[in-house]
C-alpha positions as CSV (number, residue, x, y, z in Angstrom):
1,X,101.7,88.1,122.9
2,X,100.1,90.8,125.4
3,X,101.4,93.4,122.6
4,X,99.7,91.5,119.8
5,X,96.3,91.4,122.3
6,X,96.4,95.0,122.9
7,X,96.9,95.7,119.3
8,X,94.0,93.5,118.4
9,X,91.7,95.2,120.6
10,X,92.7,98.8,119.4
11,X,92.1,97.2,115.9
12,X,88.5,95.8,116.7
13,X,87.8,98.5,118.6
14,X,88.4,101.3,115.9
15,X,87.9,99.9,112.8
16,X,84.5,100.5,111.3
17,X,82.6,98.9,108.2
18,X,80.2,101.1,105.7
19,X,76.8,101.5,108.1
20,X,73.8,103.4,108.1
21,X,75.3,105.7,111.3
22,X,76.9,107.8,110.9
23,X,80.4,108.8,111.9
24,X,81.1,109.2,115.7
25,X,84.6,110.4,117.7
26,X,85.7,106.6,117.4
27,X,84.9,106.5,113.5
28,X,86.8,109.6,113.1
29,X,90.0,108.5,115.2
30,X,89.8,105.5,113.1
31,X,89.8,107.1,109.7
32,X,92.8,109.0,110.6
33,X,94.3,106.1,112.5
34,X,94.4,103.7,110.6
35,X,97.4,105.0,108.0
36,X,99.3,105.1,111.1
37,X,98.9,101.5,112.2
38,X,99.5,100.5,108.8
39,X,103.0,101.8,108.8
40,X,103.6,100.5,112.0
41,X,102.9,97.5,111.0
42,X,105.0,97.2,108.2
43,X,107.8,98.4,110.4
44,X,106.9,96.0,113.2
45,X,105.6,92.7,111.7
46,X,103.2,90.5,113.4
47,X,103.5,86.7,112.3
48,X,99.6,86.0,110.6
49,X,98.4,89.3,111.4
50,X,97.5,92.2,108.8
51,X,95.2,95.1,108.6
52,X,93.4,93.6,106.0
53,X,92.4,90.6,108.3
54,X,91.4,92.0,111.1
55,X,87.8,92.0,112.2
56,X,85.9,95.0,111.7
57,X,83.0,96.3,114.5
58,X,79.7,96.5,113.3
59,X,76.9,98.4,115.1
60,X,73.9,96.2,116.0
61,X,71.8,98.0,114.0
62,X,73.2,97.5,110.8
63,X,73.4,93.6,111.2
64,X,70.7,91.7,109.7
65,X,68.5,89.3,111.6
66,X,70.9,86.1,110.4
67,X,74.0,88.5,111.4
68,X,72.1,89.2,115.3
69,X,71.3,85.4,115.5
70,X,74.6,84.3,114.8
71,X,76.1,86.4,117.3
72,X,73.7,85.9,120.0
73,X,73.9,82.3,119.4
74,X,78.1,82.8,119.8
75,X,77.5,84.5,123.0
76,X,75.3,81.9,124.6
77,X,77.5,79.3,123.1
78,X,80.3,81.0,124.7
79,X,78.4,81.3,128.5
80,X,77.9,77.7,128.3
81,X,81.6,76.8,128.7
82,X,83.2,76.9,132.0
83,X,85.8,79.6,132.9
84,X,89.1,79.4,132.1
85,X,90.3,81.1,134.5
86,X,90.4,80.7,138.2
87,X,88.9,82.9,140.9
C-alpha cells in the first residue's frame, strides 16, 4: 500500500496536461519519465491502477473559473471534516 501511495504521488506530481505554460524542470522529467513508469508498470502490476488513470496536475492558471470553484469548494469541504489522525 505505502508503495502504491508513493507511486501515486510521483504520478500526480509529474504528470502534466496541455497548458498555456510552458514547460518547466518537472515537465521535462515527466516527458522523459513517463516511458519508464510505463514499463515498470507493466512489469510490476498494480490491482486498478494504470497510467492512463491517473490524475494529471494542472496549473491554477489554466483552470477555468468552474474548474477553481470546484476545487476550492473540495478543499473547504475537506477542512470541514475532523482529522483522521491523532496528535
Amino acid at each position: 500500500m505505502v508503495q502504491h501511495t508513493a507511486l501515486s504521488a510521483i504520478i500526480y506530481a509529474g504528470l502534466v496536461s496541455a497548458g498555456a505554460n510552458p514547460q518547466d524542470a518537472v515537465d521535462k522529467l515527466a516527458e522523459s519519465s513517463l516511458p519508464k513508469l510505463e514499463e515498470w508498470l507493466i512489469k510490476n502490476p498494480q490491482p486498478g491502477y494504470a497510467c492512463k488513470t491517473a490524475a494529471k496536475r494542472k496549473e491554477w492558471s489554466d483552470l477555468s473559473l468552474a474548474e477553481r470553484k470546484q476545487y476550492t469548494d473540495a478543499i473547504l469541504c475537506l477542512q470541514s471534516k475532523p482529522a483522521l489522525t491523532s496528535r
